[in-house]
C-alpha positions in Angstrom: 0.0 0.0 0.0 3.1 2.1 -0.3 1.6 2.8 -3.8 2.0 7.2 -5.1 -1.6 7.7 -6.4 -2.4 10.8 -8.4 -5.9 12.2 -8.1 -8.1 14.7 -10.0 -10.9 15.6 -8.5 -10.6 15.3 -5.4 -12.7 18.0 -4.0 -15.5 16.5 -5.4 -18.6 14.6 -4.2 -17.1 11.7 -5.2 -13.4 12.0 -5.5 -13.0 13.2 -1.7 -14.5 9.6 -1.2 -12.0 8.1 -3.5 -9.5 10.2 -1.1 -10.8 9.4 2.2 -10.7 5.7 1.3 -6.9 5.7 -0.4 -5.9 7.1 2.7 -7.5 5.1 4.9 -5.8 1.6 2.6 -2.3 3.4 3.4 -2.2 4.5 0.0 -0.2 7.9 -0.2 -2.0 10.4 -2.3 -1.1 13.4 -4.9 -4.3 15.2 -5.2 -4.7 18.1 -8.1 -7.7 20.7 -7.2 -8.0 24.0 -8.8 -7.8 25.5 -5.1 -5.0 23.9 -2.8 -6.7 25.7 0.7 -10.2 24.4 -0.3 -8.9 20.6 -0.5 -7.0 21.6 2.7 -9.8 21.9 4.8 -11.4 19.0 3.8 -8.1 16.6 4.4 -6.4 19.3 7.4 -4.6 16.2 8.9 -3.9 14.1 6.3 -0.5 13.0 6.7 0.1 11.0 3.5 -1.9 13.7 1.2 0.2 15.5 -1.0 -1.6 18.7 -2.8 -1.0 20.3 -5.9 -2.6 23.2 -7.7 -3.0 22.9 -11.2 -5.4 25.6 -12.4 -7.1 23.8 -16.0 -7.8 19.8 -16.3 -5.4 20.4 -19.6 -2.4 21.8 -17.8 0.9 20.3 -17.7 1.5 17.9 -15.3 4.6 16.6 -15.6 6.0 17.4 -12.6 3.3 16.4 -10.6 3.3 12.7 -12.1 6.5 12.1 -11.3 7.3 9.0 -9.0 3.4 8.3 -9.2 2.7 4.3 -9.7 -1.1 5.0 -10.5 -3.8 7.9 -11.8 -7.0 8.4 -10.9 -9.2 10.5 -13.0 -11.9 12.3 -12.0 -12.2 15.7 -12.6 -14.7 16.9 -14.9 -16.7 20.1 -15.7 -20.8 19.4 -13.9 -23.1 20.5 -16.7 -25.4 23.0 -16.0 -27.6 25.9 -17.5 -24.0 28.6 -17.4 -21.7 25.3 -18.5 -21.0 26.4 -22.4 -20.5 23.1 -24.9 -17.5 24.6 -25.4 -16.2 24.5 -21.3 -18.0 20.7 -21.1 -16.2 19.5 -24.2 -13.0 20.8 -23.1 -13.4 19.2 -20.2 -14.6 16.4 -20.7 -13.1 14.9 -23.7 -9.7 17.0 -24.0 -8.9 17.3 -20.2 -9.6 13.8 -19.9 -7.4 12.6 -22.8 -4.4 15.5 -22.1 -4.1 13.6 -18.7 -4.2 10.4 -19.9 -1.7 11.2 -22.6 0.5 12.8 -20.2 0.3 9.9 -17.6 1.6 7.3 -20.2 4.1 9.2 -21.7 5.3 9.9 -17.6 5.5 6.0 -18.0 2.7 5.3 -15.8 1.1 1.9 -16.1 -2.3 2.2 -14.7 -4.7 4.6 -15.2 -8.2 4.4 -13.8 -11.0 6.9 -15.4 -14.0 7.4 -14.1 -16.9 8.0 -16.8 -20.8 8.1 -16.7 -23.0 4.9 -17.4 -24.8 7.8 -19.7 -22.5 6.8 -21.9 -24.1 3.4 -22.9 -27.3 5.2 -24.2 -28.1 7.4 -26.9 -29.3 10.9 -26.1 -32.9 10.2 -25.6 -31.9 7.5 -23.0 -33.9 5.0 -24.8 -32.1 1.6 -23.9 -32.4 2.8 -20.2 -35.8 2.1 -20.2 -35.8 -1.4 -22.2 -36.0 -4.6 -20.9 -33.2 -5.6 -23.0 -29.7 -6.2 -20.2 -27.4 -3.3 -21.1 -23.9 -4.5 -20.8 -20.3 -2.6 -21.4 -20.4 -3.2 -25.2 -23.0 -0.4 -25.5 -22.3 3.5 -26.5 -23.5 5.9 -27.1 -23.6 6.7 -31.5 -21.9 9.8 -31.3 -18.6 10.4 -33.4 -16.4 13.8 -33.7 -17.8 14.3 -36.9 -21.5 14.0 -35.7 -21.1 16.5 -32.0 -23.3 19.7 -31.7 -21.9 22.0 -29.3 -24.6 24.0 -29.2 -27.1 21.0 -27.5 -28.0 20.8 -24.1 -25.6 20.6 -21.3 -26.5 17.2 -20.2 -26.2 15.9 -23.1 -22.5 17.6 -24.0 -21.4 16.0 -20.8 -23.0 12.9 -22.0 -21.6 12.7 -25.6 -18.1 14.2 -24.4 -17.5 11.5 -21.8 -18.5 8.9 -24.4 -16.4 10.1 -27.0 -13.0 10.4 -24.0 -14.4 6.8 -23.5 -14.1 5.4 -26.9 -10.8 7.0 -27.7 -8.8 5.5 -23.8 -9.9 2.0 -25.6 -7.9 3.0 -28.9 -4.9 3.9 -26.5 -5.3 1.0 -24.7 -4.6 -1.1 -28.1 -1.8 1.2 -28.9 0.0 0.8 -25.6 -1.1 -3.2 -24.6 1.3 -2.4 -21.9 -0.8 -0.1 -19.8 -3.4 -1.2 -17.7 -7.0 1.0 -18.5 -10.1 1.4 -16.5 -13.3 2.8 -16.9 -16.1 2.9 -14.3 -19.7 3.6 -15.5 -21.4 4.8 -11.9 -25.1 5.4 -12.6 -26.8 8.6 -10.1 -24.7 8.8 -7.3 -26.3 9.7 -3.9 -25.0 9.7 -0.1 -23.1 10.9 2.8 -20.8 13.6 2.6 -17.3 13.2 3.4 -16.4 15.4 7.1 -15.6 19.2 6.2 -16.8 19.0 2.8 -17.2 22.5 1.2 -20.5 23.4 1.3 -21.7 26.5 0.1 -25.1 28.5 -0.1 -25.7 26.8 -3.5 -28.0 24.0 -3.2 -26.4 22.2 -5.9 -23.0 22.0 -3.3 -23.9 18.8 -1.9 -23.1 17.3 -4.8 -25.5 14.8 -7.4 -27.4 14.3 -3.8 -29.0 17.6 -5.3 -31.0 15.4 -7.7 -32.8 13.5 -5.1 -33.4 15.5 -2.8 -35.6 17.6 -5.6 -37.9 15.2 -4.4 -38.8 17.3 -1.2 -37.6 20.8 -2.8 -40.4 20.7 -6.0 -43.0 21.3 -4.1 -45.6 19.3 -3.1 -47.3 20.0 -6.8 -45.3 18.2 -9.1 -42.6 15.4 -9.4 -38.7 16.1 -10.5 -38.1 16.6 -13.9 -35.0 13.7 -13.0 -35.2 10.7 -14.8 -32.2 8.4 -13.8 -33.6 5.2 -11.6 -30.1 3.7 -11.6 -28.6 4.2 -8.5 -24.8 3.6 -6.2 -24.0 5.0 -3.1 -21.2 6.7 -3.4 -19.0 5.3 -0.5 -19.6 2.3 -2.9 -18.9 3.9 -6.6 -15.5 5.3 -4.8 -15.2 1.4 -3.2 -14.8 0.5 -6.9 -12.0 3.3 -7.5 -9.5 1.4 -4.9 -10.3 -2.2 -5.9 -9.3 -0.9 -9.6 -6.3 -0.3 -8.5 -5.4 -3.7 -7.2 -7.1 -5.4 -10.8 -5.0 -6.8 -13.0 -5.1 -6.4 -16.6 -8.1 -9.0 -17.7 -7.1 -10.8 -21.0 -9.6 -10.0 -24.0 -11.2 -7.6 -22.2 -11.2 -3.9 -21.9 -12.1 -3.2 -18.7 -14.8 -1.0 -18.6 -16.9 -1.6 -15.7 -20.5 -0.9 -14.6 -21.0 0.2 -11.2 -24.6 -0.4 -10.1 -26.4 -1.3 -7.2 -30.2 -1.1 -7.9 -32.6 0.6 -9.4 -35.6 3.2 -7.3 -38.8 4.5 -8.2 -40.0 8.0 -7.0 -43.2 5.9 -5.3 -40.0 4.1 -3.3 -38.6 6.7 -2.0 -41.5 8.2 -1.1 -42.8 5.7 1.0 -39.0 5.4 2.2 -39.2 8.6 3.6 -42.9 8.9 4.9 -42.1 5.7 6.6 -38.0 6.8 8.2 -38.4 10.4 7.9 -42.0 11.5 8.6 -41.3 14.9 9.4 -40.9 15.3 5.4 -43.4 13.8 4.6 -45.3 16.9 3.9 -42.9 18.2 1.4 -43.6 15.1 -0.6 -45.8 15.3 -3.7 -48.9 14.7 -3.1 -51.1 11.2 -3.3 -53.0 11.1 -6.6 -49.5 12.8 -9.3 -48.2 10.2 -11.5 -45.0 10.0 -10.9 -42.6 9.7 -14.1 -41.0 6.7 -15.0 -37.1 6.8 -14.1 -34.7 4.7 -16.2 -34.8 0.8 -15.3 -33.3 -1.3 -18.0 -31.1 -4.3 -16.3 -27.4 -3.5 -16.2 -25.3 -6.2 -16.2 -23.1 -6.2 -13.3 -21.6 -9.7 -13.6 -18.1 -8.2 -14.8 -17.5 -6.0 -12.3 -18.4 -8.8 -10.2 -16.2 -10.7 -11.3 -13.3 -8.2 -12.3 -13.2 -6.1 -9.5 -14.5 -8.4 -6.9 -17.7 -6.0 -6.4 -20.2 -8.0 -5.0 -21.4 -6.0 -1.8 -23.0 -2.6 -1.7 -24.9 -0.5 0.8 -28.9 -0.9 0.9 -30.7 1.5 -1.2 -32.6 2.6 1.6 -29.6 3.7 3.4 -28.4 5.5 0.5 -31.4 7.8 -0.3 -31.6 8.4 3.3 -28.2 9.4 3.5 -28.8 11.8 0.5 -32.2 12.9 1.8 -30.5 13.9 5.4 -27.8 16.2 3.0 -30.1 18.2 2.0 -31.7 18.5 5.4 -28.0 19.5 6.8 -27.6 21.9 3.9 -31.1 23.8 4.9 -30.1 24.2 8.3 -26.8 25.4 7.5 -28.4 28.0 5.4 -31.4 28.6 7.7 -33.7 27.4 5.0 
């Protein structure tokens, strides 16, 4: 466990995971965050967490990969209504290769990515909804030739991280000798790590923000969210460190779905009505339809069987956790 890993990320929702589980394996960390003091406070005693400030995801960072034995990849730009196509793409799809690029010419032999299960669907989500299994063969259509950067920001993030996707598996077969991982987590919901920075926006405590919508519509109306798929994210980041310790499968690109289960909206209500009745009133009320969230099976018998994933933390206890966030978040702001 005497392993240098090099993080991006790692102020994130679910990259200070990744980092509060490293650490706690013994792993010694390099961390990159735009803002050293802000990954500071979340990590103020960390003894084996090394910081560096790199200010762009396609900066150079060859001094900060040398002596590293593996790289984490993380970082990415969140879509949302100010994020241009432009910013997403960049970040998504160059950042992510620059680092990758830069992290096998550094000599580096394993380099774990983490992507978006969006990536097996088209734009419209359709196979999420099928009955058909969904395995890691599926991807988006999208080419370089075919990208509008002028769509949504959802589906920018979406078609940038599949295209990043597509071209690490034409690196892997250039370099055979490095050792490539992708993980596909679905919505990601659940406790935040201690001193995690959050701020006056709701949308600080991380994809949690999605749920919780569920007690922030209004009592009217359902969220306009449609992912079902769901992982706790002590869990997705779980996946992170046994990456690390996989070895190169033969025939196989590793590219890994991480997935626990799926949820309803009329689960989670009862979920909370039932653990948390002093919500209950924020709920939507009895008589909405509720819209259908994405439920096609994902096959998770790989990264059973690759990464030795077989374990994850109840549903219940994940929505909760996410669910209690937001309740933490409203005090904090007097809300």
């Amino acid at each position: 466990m005497n392993q240098l890993v090099f993080v991006t990320g790692a102020t994130g929702f679910i990259g200070s995971h990744v980092v509060t589980q490293l650490l706690a394996k013994g792993y010694r960390v390099r961390a990159a965050a735009r803002s050293a003091p802000k990954l500071q406070k979340i990590f103020p005693n960390a003894s084996n967490l090394e910081i560096v400030e790199i200010p762009t995801l396609t900066s150079d960072y060859t001094e900060s990969l040398k002596g590293v034995d593996a790289v984490i990849h993380m970082a990415a730009e969140l879509f949302s209504k100010n994020s241009s196509g432009d910013q997403i793409f960049e970040a998504g799809y160059d950042g992510t290769l620059h680092i990758v690029r830069q992290t096998i010419e550094a000599g580096i032999r394993k380099i774990i990515v983490t992507g978006t299960f969006a990536s097996l669907f088209d734009s419209e989500l359709n196979p999420a909804y099928g009955t058909e299994l969904v395995d890691a063969s599926f991807y988006h259509p999208v080419t370089l030739e075919t990208l509008d950067r002028n769509q949504p920001p959802m589906a920018m993030y979406q078609q940038s991280k599949t295209l990043a996707d597509r071209e690490i598996w034409k690196l892997a077969k250039v370099h055979p000798d490095i050792d490539f991982t992708v993980l596909l987590p679905p919505a990601v919901f659940g406790p935040l790590v201690p001193n995690f920075p959050v701020t006056d926006s709701p949308k600080s405590i991380g994809t949690n923000y999605n749920l919780a919508q569920i007690i922030t519509s209004g009592t009217e109306t359902y969220p306009a969210y449609r992912l079902g798929h769901l992982a706790d994210v002590r869990d997705v980041a779980r996946a992170h460190i046994l990456a690390l310790a996989t070895p190169p499968i033969p025939g196989r690109d590793k590219r890994f779905i991480i997935i626990n289960t799926t949820f309803t909206w009329k689960m989670v209500l009862d979920l909370i009505r039932r653990e948390r009745p002093e919500l209950a009133h924020r709920l939507p009320k009895e008589g909405l339809v509720p819209p259908r969230l994405t439920d096609a099976p994902l096959d998770k018998t790989f990264a059973a069987e690759g990464l030795d994933l077989n374990e994850f933390i109840p549903w219940e206890e994940t929505v909760l956790a996410g669910i209690d966030v937001q309740v933490a978040w409203e005090k904090q702001n007097r809300i």
